[in-house]
N, C-alpha and C positions, 0 to 999 in steps of 0.2 A: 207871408209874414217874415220880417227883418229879425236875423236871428244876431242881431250884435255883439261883439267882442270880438278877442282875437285866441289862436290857439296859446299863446301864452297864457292867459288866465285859463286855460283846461289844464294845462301841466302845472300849477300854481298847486291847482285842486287836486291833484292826484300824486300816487306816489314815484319816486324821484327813480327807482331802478326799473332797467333798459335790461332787458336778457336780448344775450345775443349769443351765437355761435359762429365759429370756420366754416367757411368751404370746405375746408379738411375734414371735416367730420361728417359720420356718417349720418343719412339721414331719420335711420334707427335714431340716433342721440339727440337730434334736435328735436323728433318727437315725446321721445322723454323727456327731456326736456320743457319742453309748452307741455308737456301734463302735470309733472311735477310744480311746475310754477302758475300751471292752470292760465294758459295764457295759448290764442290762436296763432301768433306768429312772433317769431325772431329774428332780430334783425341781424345778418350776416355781416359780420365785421372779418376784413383781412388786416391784423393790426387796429389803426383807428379808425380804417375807411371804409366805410357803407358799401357795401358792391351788390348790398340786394336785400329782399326781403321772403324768408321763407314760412309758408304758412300751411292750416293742416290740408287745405283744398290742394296745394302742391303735390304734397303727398298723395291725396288720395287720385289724381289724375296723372301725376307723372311717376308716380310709382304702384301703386297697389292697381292699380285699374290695368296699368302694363305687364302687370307679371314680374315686375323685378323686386329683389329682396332689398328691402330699408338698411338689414344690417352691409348690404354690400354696396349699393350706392352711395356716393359722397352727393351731401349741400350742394359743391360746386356745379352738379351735373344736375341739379332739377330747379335754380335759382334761376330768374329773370335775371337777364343783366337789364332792362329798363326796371328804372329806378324811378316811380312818382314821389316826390319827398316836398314839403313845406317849411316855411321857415314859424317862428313867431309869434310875424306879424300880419300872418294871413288871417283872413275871418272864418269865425266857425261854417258862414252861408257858403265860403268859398273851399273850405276843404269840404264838405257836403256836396256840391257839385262837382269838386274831384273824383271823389269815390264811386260817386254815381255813375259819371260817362266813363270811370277806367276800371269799374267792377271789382273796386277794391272794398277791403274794409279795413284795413292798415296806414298809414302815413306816418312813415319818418319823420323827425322835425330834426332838422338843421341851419346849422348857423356859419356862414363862411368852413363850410364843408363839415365842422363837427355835428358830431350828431350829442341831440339833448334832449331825446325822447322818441314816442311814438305813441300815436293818437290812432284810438279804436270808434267807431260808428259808434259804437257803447257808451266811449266817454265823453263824445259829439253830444249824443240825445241826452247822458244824464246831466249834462252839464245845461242843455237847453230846458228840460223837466225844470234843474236848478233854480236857472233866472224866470223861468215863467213863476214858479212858487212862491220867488222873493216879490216879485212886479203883483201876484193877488195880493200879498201879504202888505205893503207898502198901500195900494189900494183900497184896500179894506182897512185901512188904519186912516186912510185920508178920509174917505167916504164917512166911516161911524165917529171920525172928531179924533180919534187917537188917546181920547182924554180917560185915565181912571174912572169908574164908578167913585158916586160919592158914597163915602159913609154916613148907613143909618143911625 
């Protein structure tokens, strides 16, 4: 099934603020952080630039499963520096196949290097849920005529 559009109409749909945190900071903070904001990952900015993406699976295998304390490791030392990111104009079928073979469930969106969001598998599928809803609803208005009942 062709899942049509691009991630630009997913960021359209959703709302506009980006949490992010430093390297410099500890990883204790950027878990407070995604819980205060209720949110599984932040995007690491040094300054403007993206240098990675930290999430709570980070945590829990580069830190808590190792034995080391969250308030004493920095972001910088438990961050990928590969960076999967999209722009756009990518399609939702193609950031779905991203996540899939790179076992993400995050994607940066960028735009000649800025960053203007970040797309979760969550807001992939609500946003697929979406257009399938609209596409019954459009269908079923074509099929039964569209037209008013008359008045008795």
């Amino acid at each position: 099934m062709q899942h049509s559009g691009t991630i630009s109409s997913v960021l359209q749909n959703k709302s506009t603020a980006v949490w992010s945190i430093s390297p410099e900071a500890t990883v204790f903070e950027a878990i407070k952080l995604m819980a205060d904001k209720n949110v599984g990952a932040l995007l690491v900015l040094s300054g403007e630039k993206l240098v990675g993406v930290i999430t709570e699976r980070d945590y829990t295998r580069k830190v808590a499963l190792m034995g080391r304390s969250s308030k004493e490791a920095h972001v910088r030392e438990i961050v990928s520096d590969k960076i999967i990111s999209i722009t756009p104009q990518h399609s939702i079928e193609n950031c779905m196949k991203l996540m899939t073979e790179n076992r993400v469930r995050h994607l940066p969106v960028l735009e000649n290097d800025k960053v203007l969001g970040i797309v979760s598998i969550g807001d992939l599928v609500n946003w697929i849920i979406s257009t399938q809803h609209a596409t019954i609803e459009q269908m079923t208005q074509y099929i039964t005529g569209g037209y008013p009942q008359p008045a008795n």
